[in-house]
N, CA, C and O atoms as CSV, one atom per row, in Angstrom:
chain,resi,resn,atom,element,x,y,z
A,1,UNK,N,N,135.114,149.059,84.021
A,1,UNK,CA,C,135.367,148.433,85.302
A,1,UNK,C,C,136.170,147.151,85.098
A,1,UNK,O,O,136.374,146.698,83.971
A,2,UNK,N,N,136.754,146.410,86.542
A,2,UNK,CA,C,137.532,145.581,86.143
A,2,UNK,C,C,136.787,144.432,87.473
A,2,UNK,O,O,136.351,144.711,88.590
A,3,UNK,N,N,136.911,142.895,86.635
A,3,UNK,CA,C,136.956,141.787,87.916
A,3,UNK,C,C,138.151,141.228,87.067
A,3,UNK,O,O,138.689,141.660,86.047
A,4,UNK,N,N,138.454,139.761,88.088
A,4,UNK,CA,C,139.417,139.413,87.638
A,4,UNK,C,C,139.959,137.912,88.052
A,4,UNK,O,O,139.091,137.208,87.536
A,5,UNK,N,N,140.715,137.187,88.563
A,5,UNK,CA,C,141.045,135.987,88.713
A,5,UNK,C,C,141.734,135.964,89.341
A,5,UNK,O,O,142.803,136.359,88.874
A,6,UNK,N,N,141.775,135.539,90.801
A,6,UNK,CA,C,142.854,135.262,92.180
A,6,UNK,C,C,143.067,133.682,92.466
A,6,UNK,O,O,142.295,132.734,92.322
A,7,UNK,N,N,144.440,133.757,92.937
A,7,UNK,CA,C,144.525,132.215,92.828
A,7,UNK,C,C,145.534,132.862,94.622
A,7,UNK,O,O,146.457,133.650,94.831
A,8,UNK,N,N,144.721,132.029,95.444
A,8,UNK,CA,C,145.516,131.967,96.804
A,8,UNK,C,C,145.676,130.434,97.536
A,8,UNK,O,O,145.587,129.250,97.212
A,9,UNK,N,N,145.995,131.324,98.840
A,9,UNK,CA,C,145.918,129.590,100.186
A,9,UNK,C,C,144.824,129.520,100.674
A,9,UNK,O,O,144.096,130.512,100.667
A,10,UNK,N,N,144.480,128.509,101.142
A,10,UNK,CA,C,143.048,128.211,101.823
A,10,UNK,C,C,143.373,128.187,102.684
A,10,UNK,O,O,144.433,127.602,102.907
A,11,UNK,N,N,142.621,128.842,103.750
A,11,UNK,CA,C,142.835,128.759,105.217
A,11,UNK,C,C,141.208,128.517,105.691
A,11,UNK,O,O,140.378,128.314,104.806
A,12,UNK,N,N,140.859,128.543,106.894
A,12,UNK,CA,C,139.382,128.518,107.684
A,12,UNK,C,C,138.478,129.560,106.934
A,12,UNK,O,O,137.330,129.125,106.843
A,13,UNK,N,N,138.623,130.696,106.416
A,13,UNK,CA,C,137.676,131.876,106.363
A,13,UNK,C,C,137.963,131.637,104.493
A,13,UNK,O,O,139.001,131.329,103.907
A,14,UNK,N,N,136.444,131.959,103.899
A,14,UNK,CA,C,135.972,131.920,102.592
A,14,UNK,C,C,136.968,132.686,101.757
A,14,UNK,O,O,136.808,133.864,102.077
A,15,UNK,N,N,137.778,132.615,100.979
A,15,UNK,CA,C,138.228,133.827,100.185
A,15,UNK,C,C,139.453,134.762,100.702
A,15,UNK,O,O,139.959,135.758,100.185
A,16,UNK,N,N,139.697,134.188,101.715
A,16,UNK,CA,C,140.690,134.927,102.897
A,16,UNK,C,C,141.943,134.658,102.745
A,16,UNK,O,O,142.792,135.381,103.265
A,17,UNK,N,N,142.348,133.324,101.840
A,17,UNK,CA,C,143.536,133.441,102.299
A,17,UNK,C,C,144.828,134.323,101.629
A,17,UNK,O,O,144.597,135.313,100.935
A,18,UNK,N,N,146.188,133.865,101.906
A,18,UNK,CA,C,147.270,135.374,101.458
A,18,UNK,C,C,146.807,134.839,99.996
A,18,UNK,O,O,145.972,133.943,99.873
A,19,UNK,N,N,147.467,135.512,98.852
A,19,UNK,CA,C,146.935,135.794,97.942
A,19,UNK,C,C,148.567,135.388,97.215
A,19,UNK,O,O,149.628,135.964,97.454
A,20,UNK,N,N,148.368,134.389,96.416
A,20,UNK,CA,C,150.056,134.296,95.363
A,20,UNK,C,C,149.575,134.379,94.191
A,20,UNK,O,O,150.375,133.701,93.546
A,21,UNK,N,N,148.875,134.718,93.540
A,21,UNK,CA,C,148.601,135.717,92.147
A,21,UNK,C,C,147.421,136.383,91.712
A,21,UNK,O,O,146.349,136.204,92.289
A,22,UNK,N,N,147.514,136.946,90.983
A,22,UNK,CA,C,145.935,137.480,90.914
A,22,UNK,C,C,146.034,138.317,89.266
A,22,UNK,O,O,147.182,138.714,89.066
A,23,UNK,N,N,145.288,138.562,88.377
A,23,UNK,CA,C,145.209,139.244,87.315
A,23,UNK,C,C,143.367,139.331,87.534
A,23,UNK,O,O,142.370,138.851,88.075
A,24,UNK,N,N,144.209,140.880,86.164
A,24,UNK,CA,C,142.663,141.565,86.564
A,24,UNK,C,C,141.685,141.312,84.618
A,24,UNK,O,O,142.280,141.195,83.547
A,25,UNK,N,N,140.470,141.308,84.784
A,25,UNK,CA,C,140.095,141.527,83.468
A,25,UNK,C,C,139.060,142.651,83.076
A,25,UNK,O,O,137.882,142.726,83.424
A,26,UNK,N,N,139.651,143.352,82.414
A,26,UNK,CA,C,137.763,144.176,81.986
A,26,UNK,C,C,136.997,143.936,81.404
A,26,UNK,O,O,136.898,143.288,80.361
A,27,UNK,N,N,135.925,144.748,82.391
A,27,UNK,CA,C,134.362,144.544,81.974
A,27,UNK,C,C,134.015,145.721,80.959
A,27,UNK,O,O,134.035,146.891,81.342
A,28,UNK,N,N,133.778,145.459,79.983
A,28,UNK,CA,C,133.205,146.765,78.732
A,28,UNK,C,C,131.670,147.106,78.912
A,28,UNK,O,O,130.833,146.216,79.063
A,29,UNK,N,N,131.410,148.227,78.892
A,29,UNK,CA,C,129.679,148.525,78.968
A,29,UNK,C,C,128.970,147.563,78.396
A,29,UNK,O,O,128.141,146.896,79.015
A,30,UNK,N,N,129.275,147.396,77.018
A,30,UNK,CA,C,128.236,146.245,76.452
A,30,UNK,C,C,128.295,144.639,76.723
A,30,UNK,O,O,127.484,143.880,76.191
A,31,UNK,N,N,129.291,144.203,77.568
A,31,UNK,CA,C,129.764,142.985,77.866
A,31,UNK,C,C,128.409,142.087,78.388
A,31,UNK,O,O,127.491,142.639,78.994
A,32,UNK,N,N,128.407,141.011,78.154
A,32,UNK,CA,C,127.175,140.358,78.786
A,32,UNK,C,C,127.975,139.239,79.654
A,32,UNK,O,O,129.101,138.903,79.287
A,33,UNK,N,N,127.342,138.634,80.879
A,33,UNK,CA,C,127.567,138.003,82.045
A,33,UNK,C,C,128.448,136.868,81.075
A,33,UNK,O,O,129.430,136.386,81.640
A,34,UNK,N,N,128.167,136.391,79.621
A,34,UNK,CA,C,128.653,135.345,78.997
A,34,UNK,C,C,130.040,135.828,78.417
A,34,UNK,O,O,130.769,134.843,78.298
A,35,UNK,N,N,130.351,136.402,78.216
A,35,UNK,CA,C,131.420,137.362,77.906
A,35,UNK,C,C,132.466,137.493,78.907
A,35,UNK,O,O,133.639,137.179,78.707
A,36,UNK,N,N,132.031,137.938,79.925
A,36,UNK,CA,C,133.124,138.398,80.712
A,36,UNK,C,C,133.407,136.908,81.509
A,36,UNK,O,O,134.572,136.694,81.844
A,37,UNK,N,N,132.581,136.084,81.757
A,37,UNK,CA,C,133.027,134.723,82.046
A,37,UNK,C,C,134.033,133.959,81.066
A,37,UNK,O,O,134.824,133.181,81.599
A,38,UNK,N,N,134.060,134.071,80.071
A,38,UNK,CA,C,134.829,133.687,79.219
A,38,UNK,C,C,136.217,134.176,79.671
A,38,UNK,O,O,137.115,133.462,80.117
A,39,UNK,N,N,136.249,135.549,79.478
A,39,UNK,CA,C,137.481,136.113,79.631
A,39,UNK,C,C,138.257,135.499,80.883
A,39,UNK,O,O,139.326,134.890,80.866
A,40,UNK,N,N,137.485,135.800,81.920
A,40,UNK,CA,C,137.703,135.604,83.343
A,40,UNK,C,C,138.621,133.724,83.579
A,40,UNK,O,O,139.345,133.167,84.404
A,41,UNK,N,N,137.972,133.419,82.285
A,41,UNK,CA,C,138.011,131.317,82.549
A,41,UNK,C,C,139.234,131.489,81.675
A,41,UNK,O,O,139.996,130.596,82.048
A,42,UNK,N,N,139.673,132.003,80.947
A,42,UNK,CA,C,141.105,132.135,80.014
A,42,UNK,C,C,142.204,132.844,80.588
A,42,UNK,O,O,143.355,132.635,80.207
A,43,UNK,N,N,141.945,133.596,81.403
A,43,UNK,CA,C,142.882,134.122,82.591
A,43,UNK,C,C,143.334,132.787,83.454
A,43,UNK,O,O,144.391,132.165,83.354
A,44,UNK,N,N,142.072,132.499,84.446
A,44,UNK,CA,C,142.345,131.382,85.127
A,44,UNK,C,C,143.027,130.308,84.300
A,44,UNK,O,O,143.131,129.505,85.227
A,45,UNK,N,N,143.268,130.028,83.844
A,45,UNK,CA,C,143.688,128.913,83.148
A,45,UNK,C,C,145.321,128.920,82.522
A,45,UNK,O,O,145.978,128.056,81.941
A,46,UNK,N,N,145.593,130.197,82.903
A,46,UNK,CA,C,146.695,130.721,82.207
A,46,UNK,C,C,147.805,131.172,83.752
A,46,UNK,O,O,149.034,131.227,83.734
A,47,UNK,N,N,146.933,131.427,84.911
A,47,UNK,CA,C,147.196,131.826,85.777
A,47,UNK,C,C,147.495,130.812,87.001
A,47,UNK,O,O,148.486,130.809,87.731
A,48,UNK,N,N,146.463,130.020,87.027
A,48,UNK,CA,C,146.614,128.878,88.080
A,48,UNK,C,C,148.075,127.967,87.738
A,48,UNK,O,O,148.799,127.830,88.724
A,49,UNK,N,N,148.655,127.235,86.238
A,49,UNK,CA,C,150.014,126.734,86.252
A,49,UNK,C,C,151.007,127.352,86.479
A,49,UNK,O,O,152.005,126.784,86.924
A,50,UNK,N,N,150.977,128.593,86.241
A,50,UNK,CA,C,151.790,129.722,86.879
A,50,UNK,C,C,151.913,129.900,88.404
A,50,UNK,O,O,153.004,129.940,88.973
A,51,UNK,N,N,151.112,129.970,88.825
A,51,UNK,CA,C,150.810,129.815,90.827
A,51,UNK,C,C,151.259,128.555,91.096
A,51,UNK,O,O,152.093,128.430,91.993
A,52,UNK,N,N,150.771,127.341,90.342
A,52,UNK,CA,C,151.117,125.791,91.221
A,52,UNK,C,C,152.684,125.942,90.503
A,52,UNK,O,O,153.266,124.905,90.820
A,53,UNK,N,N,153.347,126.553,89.907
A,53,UNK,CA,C,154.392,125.979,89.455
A,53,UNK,C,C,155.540,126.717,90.393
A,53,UNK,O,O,156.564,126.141,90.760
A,54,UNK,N,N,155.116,128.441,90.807
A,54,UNK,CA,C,155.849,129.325,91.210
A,54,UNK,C,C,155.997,128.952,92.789
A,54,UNK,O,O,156.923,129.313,93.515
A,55,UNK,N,N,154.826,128.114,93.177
A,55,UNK,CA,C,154.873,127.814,94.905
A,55,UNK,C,C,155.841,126.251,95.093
A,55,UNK,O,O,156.712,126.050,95.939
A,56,UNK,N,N,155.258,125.089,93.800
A,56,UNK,CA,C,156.091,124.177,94.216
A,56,UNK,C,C,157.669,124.162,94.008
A,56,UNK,O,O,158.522,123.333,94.325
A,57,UNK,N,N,157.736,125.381,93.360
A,57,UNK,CA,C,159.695,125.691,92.626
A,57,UNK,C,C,160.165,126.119,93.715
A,57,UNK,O,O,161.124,125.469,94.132
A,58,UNK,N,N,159.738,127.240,94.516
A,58,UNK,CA,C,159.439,127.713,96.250
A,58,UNK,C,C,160.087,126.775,96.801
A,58,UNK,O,O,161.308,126.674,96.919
A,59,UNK,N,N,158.953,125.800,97.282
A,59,UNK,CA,C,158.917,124.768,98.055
A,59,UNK,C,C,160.367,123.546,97.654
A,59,UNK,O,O,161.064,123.044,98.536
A,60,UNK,N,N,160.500,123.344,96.510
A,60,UNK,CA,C,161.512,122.592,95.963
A,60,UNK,C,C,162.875,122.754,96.864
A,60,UNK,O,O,163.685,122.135,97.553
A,61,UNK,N,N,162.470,124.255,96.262
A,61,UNK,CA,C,164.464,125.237,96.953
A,61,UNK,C,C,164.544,125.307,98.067
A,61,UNK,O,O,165.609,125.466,98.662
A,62,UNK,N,N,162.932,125.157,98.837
A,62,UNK,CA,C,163.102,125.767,100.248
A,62,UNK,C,C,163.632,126.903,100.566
A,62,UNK,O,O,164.543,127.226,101.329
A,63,UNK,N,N,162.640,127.703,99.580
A,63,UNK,CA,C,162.391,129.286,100.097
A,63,UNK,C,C,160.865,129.318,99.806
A,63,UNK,O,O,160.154,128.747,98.979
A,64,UNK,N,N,160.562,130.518,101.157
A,64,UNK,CA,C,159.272,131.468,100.690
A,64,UNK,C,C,158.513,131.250,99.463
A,64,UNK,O,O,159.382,131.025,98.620
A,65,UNK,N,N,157.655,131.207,99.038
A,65,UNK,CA,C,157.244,131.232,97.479
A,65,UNK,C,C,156.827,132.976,97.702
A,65,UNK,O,O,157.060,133.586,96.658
A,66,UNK,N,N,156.273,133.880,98.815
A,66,UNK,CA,C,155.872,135.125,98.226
A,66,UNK,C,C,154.963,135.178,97.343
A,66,UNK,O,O,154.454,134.177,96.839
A,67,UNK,N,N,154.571,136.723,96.978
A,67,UNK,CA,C,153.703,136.754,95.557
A,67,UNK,C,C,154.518,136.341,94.594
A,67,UNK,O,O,155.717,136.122,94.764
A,68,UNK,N,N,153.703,136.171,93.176
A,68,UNK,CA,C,153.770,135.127,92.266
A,68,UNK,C,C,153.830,137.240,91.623
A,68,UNK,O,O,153.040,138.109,91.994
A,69,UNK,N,N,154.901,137.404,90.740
A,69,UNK,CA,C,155.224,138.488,90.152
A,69,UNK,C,C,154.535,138.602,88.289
A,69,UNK,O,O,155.095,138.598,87.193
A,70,UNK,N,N,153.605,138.661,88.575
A,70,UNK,CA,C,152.934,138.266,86.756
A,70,UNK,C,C,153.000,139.860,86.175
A,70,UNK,O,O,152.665,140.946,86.648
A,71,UNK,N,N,153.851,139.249,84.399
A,71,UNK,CA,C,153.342,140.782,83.521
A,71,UNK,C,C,151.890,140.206,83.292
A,71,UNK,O,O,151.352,139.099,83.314
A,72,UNK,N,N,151.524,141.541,83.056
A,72,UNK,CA,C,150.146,141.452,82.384
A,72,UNK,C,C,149.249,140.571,81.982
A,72,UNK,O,O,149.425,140.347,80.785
A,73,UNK,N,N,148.161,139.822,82.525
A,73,UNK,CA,C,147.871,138.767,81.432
A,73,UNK,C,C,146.699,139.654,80.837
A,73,UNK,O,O,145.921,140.468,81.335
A,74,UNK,N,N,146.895,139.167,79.597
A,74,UNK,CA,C,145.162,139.626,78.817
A,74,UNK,C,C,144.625,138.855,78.289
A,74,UNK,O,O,145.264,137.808,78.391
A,75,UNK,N,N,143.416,138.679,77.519
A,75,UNK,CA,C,142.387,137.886,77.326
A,75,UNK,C,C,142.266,138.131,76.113
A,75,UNK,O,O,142.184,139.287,75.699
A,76,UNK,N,N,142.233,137.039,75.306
A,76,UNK,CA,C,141.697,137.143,73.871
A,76,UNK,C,C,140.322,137.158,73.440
A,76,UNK,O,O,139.856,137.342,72.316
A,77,UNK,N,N,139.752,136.927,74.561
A,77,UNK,CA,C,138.358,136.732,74.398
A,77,UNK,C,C,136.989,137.622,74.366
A,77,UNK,O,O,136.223,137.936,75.278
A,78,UNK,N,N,136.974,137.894,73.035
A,78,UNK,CA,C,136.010,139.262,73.356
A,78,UNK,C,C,135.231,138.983,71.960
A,78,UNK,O,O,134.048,139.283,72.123
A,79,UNK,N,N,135.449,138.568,70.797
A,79,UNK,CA,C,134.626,138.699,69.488
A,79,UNK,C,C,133.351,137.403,69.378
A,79,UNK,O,O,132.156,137.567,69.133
A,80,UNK,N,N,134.249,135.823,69.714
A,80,UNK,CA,C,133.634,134.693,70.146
A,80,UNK,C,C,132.193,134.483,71.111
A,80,UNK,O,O,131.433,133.517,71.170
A,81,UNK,N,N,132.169,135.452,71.640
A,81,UNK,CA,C,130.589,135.655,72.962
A,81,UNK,C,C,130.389,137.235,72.958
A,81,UNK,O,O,130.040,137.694,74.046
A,82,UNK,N,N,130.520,137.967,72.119
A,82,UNK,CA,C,130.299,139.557,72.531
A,82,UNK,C,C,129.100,139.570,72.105
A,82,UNK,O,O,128.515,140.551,72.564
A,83,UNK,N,N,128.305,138.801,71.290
A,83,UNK,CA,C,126.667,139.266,70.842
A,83,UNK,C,C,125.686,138.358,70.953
A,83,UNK,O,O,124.517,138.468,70.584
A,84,UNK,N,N,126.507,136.962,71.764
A,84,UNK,CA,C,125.643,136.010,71.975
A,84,UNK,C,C,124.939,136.085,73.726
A,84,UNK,O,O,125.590,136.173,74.767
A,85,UNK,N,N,123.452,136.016,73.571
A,85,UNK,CA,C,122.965,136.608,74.428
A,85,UNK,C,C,122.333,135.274,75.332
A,85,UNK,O,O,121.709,135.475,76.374
């Protein structure tokens, strides 16, 4: 299965707003809640300067910013917390 890391606009409603990037991470059967947080926090982190950079370059030119077009991100994080419980 997969969760993953969204970076959007805030508007009035929780979680609602349009959406300018998002990557996904997987969850492995044996993964523990400490694990996949990890992953999830190394995405974000990789993802959010990418979003503030792709909306204020937008905003700079005075165009649209649109979705934020990301290859792949992946996560290195899987050996560091895979057995710590």
């Amino acid at each position: 299965s997969m969760t993953g890391a969204t970076v959007h606009y805030v508007d009035e409603e929780y979680d609602r707003g349009t959406i300018i990037g998002q990557s996904r991470v997987p969850v492995e059967p044996n993964d523990s809640a400490e694990v996949v947080a990890a992953r999830v926090l190394e995405i974000e982190h990789r993802l959010y300067p990418l979003a503030a950079e792709h909306v204020c370059s937008a905003l700079i030119e005075g165009r649209d910013p649109g979705p934020l077009e990301l290859p792949e991100l992946s996560s290195s994080t899987t050996t560091d917390l895979e057995h710590t419980e």
